[in-house]
Structure formats: structure tokens, C-alpha cells
N, C-alpha and C positions, 0 to 999 in steps of 0.2 A: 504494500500500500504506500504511495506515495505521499510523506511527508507535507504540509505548507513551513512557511520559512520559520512561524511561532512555535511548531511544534517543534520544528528539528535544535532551533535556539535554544529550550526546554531542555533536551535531549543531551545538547552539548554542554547546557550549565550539571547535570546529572555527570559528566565525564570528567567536572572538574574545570573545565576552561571556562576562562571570559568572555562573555558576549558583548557585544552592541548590535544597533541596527546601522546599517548605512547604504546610502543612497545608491541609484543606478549608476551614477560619477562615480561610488566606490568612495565618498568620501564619508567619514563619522555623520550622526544624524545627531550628534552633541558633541561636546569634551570628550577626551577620553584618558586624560592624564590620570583623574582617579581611578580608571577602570583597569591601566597597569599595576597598581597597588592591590585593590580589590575586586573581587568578584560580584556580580550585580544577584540580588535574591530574583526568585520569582516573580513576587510580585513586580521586580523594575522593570523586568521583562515583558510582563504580557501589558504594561502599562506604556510601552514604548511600542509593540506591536499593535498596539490599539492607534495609539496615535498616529504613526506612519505604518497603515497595513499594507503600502506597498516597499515596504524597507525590504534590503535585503541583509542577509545572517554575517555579521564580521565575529573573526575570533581575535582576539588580543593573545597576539605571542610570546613568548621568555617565558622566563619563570614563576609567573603568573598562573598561566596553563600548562607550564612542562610539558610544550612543546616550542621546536625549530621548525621552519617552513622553506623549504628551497625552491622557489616559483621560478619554473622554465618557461618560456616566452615558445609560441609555437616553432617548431624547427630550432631549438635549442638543442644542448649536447643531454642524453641522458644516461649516458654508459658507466658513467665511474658516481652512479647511485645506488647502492642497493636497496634490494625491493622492503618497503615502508608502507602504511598506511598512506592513500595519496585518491588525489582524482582530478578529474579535467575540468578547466577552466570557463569552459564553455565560447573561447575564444582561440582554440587549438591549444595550448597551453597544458602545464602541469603543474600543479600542488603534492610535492613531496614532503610529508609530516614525520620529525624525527622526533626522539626523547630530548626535553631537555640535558644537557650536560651540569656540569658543576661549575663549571667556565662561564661568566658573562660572556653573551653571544650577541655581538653590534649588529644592526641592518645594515646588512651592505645593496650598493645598486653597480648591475654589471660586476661583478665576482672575477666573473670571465661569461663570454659570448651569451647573450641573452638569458642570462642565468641572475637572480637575486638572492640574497638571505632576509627573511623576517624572523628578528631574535627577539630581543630585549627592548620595548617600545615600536614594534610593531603592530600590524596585525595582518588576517588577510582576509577575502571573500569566501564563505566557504555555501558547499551543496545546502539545497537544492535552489540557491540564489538565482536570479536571471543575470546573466553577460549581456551586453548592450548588443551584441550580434543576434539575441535573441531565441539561444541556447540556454541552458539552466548548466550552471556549475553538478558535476556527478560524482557520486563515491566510485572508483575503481575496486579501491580496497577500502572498506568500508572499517571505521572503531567499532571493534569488539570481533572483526572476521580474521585481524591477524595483528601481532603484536608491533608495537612502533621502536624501528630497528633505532640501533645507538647513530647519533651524527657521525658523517663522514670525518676525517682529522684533516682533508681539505676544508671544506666548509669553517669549524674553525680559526685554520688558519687565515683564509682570507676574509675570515670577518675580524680578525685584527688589522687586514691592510684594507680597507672600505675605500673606495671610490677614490682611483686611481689618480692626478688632477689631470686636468686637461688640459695643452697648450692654445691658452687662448688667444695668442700671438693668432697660431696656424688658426682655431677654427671660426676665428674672424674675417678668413681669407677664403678655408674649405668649405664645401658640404658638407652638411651633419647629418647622418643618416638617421630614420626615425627610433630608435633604440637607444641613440645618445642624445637626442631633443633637450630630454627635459633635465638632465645633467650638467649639461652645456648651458642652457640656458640660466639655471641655478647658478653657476659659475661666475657669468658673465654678467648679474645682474650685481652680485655680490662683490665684483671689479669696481661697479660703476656706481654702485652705493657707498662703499666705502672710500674713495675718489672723491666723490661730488661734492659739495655743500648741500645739507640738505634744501636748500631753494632751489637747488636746480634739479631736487630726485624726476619733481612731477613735468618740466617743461624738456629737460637737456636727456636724463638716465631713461624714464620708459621710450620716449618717442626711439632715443639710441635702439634701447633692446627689440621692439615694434620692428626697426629696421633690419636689425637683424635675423630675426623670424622671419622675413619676407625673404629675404637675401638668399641665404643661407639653409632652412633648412627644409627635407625633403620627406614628407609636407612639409610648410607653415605650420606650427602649433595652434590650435585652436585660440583665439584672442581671451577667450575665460581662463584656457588653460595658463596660458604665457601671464594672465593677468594674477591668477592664484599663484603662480611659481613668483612673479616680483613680490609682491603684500607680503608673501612668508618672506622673504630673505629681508624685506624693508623693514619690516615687523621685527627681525633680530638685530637689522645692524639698527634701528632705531634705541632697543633695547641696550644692547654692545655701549652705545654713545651715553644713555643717559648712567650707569655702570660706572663710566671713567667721568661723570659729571660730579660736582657739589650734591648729593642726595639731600631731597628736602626733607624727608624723613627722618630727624635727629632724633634719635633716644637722649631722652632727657635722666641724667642720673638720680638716683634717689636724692641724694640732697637737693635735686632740683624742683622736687611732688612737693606739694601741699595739701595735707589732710586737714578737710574741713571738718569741725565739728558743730552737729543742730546750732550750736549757741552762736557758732560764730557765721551761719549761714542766715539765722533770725536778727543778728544784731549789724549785720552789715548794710552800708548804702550802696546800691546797685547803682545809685539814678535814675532819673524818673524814662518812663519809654520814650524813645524818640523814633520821629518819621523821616524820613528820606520824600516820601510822598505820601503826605498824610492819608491813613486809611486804605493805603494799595501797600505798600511799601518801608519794613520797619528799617530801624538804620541801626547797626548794619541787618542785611536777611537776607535769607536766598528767595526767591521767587522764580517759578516755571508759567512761562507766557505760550499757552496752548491753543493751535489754531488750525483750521487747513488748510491747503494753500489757498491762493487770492481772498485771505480771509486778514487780509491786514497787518499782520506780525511783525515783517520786517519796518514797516515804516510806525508802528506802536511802537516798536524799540527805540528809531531815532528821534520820534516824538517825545518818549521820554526822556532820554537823553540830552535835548534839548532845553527839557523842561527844568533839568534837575541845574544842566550848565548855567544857565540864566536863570534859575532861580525862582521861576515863575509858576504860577498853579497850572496843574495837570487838568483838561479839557475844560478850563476857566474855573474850575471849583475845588480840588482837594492841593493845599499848597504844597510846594516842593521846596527842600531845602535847598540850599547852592553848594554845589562842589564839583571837581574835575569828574570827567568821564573818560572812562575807556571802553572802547567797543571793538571785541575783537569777532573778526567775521570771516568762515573760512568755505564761506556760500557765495556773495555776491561779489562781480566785481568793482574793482574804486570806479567804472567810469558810471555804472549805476548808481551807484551812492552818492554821487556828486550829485545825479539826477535830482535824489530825493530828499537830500540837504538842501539844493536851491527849492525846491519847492515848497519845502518849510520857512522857508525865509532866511536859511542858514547864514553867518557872512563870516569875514576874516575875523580870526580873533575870538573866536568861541572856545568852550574850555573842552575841546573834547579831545582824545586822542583814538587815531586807529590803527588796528591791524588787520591787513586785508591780504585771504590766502598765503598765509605763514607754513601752514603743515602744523599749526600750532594741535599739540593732544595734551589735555589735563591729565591722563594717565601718564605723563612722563615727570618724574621725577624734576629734571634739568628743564622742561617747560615750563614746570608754576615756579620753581626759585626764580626766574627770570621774570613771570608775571609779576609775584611778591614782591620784588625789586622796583618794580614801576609801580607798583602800588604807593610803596613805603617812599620812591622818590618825588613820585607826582602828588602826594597827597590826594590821592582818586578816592570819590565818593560812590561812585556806583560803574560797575564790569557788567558788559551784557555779551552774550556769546552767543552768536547765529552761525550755525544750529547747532542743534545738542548732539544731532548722531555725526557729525563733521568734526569733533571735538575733542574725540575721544578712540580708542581701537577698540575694544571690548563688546561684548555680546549684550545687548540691549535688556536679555530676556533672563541673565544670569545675573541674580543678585550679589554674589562675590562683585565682578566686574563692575557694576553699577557702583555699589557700594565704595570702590577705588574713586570711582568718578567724583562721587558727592563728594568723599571726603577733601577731595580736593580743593572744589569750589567752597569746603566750608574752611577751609585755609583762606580763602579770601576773603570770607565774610570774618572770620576771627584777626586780620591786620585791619580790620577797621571798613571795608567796601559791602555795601550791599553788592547784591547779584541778579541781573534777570540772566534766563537762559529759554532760546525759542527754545519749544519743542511742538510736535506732534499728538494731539489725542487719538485715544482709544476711544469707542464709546461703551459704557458699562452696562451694555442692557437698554433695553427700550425705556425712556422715563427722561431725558434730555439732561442725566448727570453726564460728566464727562470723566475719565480717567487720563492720564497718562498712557501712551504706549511705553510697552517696555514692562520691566519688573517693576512687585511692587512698592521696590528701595524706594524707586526714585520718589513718587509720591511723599512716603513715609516722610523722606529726607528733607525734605520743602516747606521753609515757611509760609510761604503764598504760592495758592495754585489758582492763576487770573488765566479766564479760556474767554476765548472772540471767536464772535464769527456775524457776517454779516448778513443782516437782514436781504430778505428776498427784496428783489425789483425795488428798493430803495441804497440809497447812501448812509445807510445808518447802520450804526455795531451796536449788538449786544454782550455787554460784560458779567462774566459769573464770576464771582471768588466761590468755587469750589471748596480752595481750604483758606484758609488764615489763621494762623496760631499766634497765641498770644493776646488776640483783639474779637471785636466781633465782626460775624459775615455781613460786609453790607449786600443789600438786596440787589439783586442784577438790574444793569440800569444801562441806558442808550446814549449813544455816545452820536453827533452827524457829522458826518464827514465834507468839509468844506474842498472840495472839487478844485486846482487851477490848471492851468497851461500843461504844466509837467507833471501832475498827480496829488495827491492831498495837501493840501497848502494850512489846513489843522483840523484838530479836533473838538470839537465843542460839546459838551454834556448838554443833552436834551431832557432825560429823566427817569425817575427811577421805572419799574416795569409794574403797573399793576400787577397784583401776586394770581389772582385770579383770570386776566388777561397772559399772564405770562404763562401761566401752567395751561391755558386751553394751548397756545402756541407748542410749547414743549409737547403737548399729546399729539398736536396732528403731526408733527415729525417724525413722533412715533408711531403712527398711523401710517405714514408715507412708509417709512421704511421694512413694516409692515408689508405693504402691498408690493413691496419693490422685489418682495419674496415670494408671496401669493396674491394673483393678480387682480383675483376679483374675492371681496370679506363682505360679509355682511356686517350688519350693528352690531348683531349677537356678536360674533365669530372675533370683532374687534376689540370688543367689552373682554371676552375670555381671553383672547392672546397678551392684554396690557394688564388685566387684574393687579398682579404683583406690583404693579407702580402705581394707578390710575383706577381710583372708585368709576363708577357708573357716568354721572352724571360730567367728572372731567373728560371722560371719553366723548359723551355728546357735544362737551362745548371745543374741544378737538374738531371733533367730524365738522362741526359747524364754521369754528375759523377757517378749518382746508377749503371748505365750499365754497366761500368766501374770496379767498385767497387764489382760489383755482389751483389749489394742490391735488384734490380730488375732483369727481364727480359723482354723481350718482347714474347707476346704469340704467341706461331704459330696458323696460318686460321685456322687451323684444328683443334683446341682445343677453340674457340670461343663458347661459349653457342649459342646453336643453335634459341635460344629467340630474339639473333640479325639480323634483317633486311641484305639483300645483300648490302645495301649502308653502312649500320653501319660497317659489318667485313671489310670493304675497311678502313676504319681506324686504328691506331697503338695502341694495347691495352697491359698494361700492368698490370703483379704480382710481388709479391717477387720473389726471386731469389728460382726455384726448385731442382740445384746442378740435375737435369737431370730429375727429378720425375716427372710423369702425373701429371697435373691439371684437366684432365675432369671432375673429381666427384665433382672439390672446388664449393662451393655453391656460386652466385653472391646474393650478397643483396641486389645491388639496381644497377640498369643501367641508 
């Protein structure tokens, strides 16, 4: 009976070895650093096969699983192997499975002639996976039909000589056959990164490497692939650099702690809260400015920034205190920004300072020491960072990594700087809260979380404080946008949102988004899909604003899928809005 890839991953943690799932690419479907350490339970497993149930079965190799893997490349040498547990790759290929030894065993690439090792931080694809050729990986020899022989004392050996170097004089000038690609390339990006300055990685080092791929080799690497092989090496020598930098990460010695005691934390003067921008903004605080795109973000930033330079109240109403700005931005470029400063009324002599497309990441060590530095020399009152995922290297979705990230920015805010940083929402469910995309560090980690977006078919923003710590939530309130020549020339606070007008609004969005999954809802069907957020009667005044609004409409009889019962079309069923178009053909998904 043939196996699916959950069962066999099952199977194989029963043998002892490490699982993961990973992609059709072959690459991890997470991290896998702890999975060289440890072994993943059951339950991670069928919780990862749920998730991606097209992944296919990776084993993590060394001493983890005690075993060695000798992966032959089709038409490879297989004579001086003996017979092991093993099976085909489904790409002509082979997978020879040895005993671990007692020997730390390296991965090597190219051994000799189409030949690899996976030892120690390894791993590889194993049966009954699918190969992109569209063959499934097979047991030849199958665990448990015959015993896995001891590693050869080649293998071994040359996994203490790993990857040969390669004269990259010559294969700057040669063809590189498809078997030395991705080693070459490795190489030579690794030339050019540690060479360069890093301003010139992204304009001078990839286009270099780009060029070379084309040149040179037989194929061209695929542009993702050649794009994955620079990021990892950019990704070490970035690492390598901040290593030999000033670490901003001092340990502070014991004589340098102070233990607070109750008495001495009730008998102290903090001073009283202060604002940076009264009621948005504490001084210092971090705040996340959440939006989607053309939803106003990057020019909210320079509005405030503005606001904070000069000193003057935020949309004419919440005042702003005065001090230097730094705005660092590794999204737009300076000749748009100029745009959007002159159309604020920007002029010479404003107290802002920029960084525009630096490479600047807050996960480097030797990047915030140099921030902290212009902090502490500019006397900067508020850092704003466009955008958050530009910012930083780490995985969005992994709280460790996030966590690196905040702590950084909360280095800024402890020398004394507020913080905004764009980012991206998530939405949390039908009911017009908003989340953060990403883990849910980042939230956590945030004094103010201010989300925009703007009003349909008008000039006017809506603002939520989501979170605010510290103070209280003001009510979400409208903001109009004054229109000039080159783009918003300011903001002006209109008012706050009626609570009862704001929540009909908030439902029919969730009403829309609703429908944008299932095409045609009745009342009933809308009332039970939003329950969890939205009583009865907010659903009604929902449906009512959409109607209104021409978000929805309501279906005529005669456009009812005929699948409905004569008591069902007696009810009020609704779509988006058709601006006049048939709906017969729209497909219902579910009634």
C-alpha cells in the first residue's frame, strides 16, 4: 500500500530520524536549525502536514538521525558504494543512506563528479516525495529490508576536504557547466560582497553577478535561484561585518544593575507623561503606522515629521512638540520624496534629517550603534522607518526574529527618540479591528498601534488607535485630505466618527468581504456569518450603509439561482454592487 508523505514522515520519526516538510524547491517549509538539535514529536508533524499538505518528507542528517546520505546526480559514479539502504530520486539520481560514524561528517558539494555528502547540518528529500520532473522519490532498498552499511572511508575523507575552490580568475572567462552553477556562483558572489562597500552590494555586486549568469553559464540559473544563492552569502558577509563591528549589545556588569526595591519604585519621580504629539504619540514611544497601500502612510509619516520639526499641531488639533527628525527610508526614492516635501510646503532649513536606500537592517548590531550615534549627536526627537519589512532580515512570522527587531527600535526609544515605523495590517477577522501582519511580538511590543485607510470615493482618512498604552483610546476620527498640484499639500481633522455610524460602516466591510467569498448571502446567512463580532440589528444598519454606499445591492427574484426553494427566494438576498451588470452566471459557493 502506498504511503502519502504524513504517513511515511510518521514512519520515519518511528526510525529515529528528523523530519521536516519542505517545498517542491526542496527548500525547509521553516527553520531548521533546531531540528539539527532535536527531533520534532508527532504532534509537530501532523501539525505541519496539515498546514502545507502539499509539502514534501525532508530528513535532517548527522547525528541527529545517525545517518550519512551520498546523493548521486543522474549518471554519476556508483561503483566504489556498497550496497546500503538507498532509493531514487525521482530525477535519475540516487540516495545512498549510511550509518552514522563517530566522526563529525561536513556537507560537502561535488566530492568528486556529480557526487555530494549530506552529514552534519544537512538534510535531504526523501520517498515517496514528488521530484519537480514529476516522478515521486522510491525506496530501492527500503529501512527495515536490509541493514544500513558503515560509511565508505572515502566519503569521510573528503568531507574533510568540502568544496574544492574554484579559480574564479578562469570561470569569469569559462563556461560553467550546470553541476558547478550554483558553487560558482556562491563563490563569486562572496568575491564581490566582500570587495564592495556595502552601497554598492545592490547597484555594482548583483547586476555584476546577473551578468554573469547570463555570460557564462550553461543554462543561466534561474533568477530566484541566482537571487537565493546572493541573500544567503549577503546574509553572512552582512553578519561577518557586523562581528568585526562595535556590538551594540554591551553586557553591563553586575556593579553596573540596579535592584529596585517596592519602596524605592513608590517613592520615586518618574515625571509627569509627556507627548511628542499629544494623544497619538508619547515621548519617547514606539508607535506602528498601519495601512494598505495608497492608503496614505508614507506621506502621514512626512506629515508628521513635519509637524513634530516645526512644532506645530498635528491635523490642526493634537499639539506637537518641536524637535529634530530622522527619517530613515529604504522604500522610496529621494526624487519622490522631494515630491512630497514640496507639496507639504517643505522649504530649506527644516529640522529633518534623511536616509534614503542605505541597506540600513535594525537587526545589525553595527546599524543601530550608528543610528544611536545620530541620535545622541542630532538630539533627534522622533525616527520613523519606511517600511518595516525593508528594515530588517528576519522572518516576519517568527517571534524570536521579531523580537531582535523591537528590541532594537526600543534602543531608540530608551536614548530618548520616539518611533513610528510603517507597516502592513493583517485583518483579525470580520468586525473592522485591525492586526499587525507578522507575529504577534510585534503588536505586543508597540506603544501605539495608529491604522489608516481611506474613505471610499472621498479625500478623507479614517484613524483607529487600535492600541495605546499608557493613555486612553481616542475614538477613531476623520482626518480631509487637502489635495495640491503634486499630492496632499495637509491634513486637516474633520471629526470624530459617530460610534454608531462608525460600527454600521465597519459591518458593511464586513459584509463586502463577506460576499467577496460567497457571492450571493442572504440577511439570515449575513446575521450568522458576523454573529461573533456584530448583534442583529449592527448587521442591518451594515447592509443599509452598503446600499447606500453602492457597496452592495440587492438581487432581483429573477436573478436568484434557481437551486433556491420558493420559500428561500421570499427572502432579501444580497451581492456587491453590479453598477447595472447580470449576475446570472456568478457562481454561489455555498447557500
Amino acid at each position: 500500500m502506498t504511503k502519502n508523505n504524513l504517513e511515511a514522515a510518521l514512519e520515519y520519526l518511528e526510525h529515529g530520524w528528523s523530519v521536516i516538510p519542505v517545498g517542491q524547491d526542496k527548500k525547509p517549509k521553516m527553520k531548521v536549525k533546531e531540528f539539527q538539535k532535536r527531533r520534532a514529536n508527532e504532534l509537530e508533524v501532523r501539525k505541519w502536514f496539515t498546514q502545507w499538505p502539499d509539502a514534501n518528507v525532508g530528513i535532517i542528517t548527522g547525528a541527529i538521525s545517525g545517518i550519512v546520505v551520498v546523493d548521486i546526480e543522474a549518471g554519476g559514479p556508483t561503483n566504489d558504494l556498497p550496497p546500503t539502504v538507498m532509493c531514487s530520486t525521482g530525477g535519475g539520481g540516487w540516495h545512498f543512506y549510511y550509518k552514522y560514524p563517530d566522526n563529525y561528517v561536513k556537507n560537502g558539494v561535488r566530492v568528486k563528479e556529480l557526487t555530494d555528502i549530506r552529514g552534519d547540518g544537512g538534510y535531504v528529500v526523501a520517498p515517496p516525495s514528488l521530484h519537480k520532473s514529476g516522478k515521486n522519490y522510491e525506496w530501492f532498498v527500503a529501512p527495515g529490508d536490509a541493514d544500513f552499511a558503515d560509511l565508505p572511508d572515502w566519503v569521510l575523507e573528503r568531507s574533510a576536504t568540502i568544496k574544492p575552490k574554484i579559480n574564479l580568475e578562469e570561470k569569469l572567462k569559462e563556461k560553467v557547466p550546470d553541476g558547478e552553477r550554483h558553487n560558482a556562483a556562491a563563490q563569486l558572489a562572496g568575491k564581490y560582497l566582500r570587495e564592495l562597500p556595502f552601497q554598492m552590494w545592490k547597484t555594482a555586486g548583483w547586476p555584476a553577478l546577473q551578468k554573469w549568469n547570463d555570460d557564462n553559464c550553461l543554462p543561466p540559473l534561474e533568477q530566484a535561484d541566482l537571487r537565493a544563492v546572493w541573500e544567503s552569502i549577503q546574509n553572512k558577509e552582512q553578519q561577518r561585518r557586523d562581528l568585526t563591528s562595535e556590538n551594540m549589545n554591551v553586557a553591563k556588569s553586575d556593579s553596573e544593575w540596579h535592584l529596585w526595591t517596592i519602596d524605592e519604585i513608590l517613592n520615586h519621580d518618574f515625571g509627569k507623561d509627556e507627548w511628542l504629539i499629544e494623544s497619538l504619540l508619547l515621548k519617547p514611544g514606539l508607535m506602528a503606522l498601519s495601512g494598505n497601500p495608497g492608503d496614505y502612510k508614507t506621506a502621514l509619516a512626512l506629515y508628521f515629521a513635519l509637524s513634530v520639526a516645526r512644532g506645530t499641531p498635528v491635523f490642526g488639533k493634537f499639539p506637537a512638540t518641536a524637535g529634530r527628525v530622522l527619517m530613515i527610508d529604504e522604500e522610496n526614492h529621494l526624487r519622490n520624496i522631494k515630491k512630497r516635501f514640496e507639496a507639504l510646503g517643505g522649504v530649506a532649513g527644516e529640522a529633518v534629517l534623511y536616509l534614503s536606500q542605505n541597506e540600513i537592517k535594525v537587526d545589525s548590531g553595527s546599524a543601530v550603534a550608528r543610528v544611536l550615534k545620530l541620535i545622541e549627536q542630532h538630539k533627534i526627537a522622533l525616527v520613523t522607518l519606511d517600511s518595516f519589512v525593508d528594515i530588517h532580515r528576519q522572518e516576519e512570522n517568527d517571534s524570536g526574529g521579531m523580537q531582535l527587531v523591537l528590541s532594537a527600535m526600543r534602543q531608540f526609544v530608551k536614548a530618548g527618540a520616539s518611533v513610528i515605523f510603517l507597516h502592513h495590517p493583517t485583518k483579525g477577522g470580520f468586525g473592522g479591528g485591525q492586526n499587525l501582519r507578522g507575529s504577534s511580538n510585534i503588536l505586543a511590543q508597540v506603544d501605539v498601534h495608529l491604522h489608516v485607510e481611506k474613505k471610499r470615493d472621498e479625500d478623507v482618512l479614517i484613524l483607529k488607535q487600535e492600541k495605546m498604552r499608557d493613555a486612553p483610546k481616542l475614538k477613531p476620527f476623520e482626518v480631509k485630505i487637502v489635495l495640491g498640484e503634486k499630492g496632499p499639500s495637509d491634513f486637516v481633522f474633520a471629526d470624530f466618527q459617530n460610534e454608531k455610524e462608525a460600527k454600521a460602516e465597519d459591518a458593511a466591510k464586513a459584509i463586502e468581504e463577506v460576499l467577496q467569498e460567497i457571492a450571493i448571502q442572504s440577511r439570515q446567512q449575513l446575521i450568522d456569518a458576523l454573529k461573533a463580532q456584530y448583534g442583529r440589528n449592527a448587521v442591518d444598519d451594515g447592509i443599509k450603509f452598503a446600499l447606500e454606499a453602492k457597496i452592495l445591492e440587492l438581487v432581483p427574484k429573477d436573478e436568484l439561482p434557481n437551486a433556491l426553494t420558493p420559500n428561500e427566494k421570499r427572502q432579501n438576498y444580497y451581492r456587491l454592487f453590479s453598477g447595472g451588470k447580470s449576475f446570472k452566471e456568478t457562481p454561489v459557493l455555498s447557500l
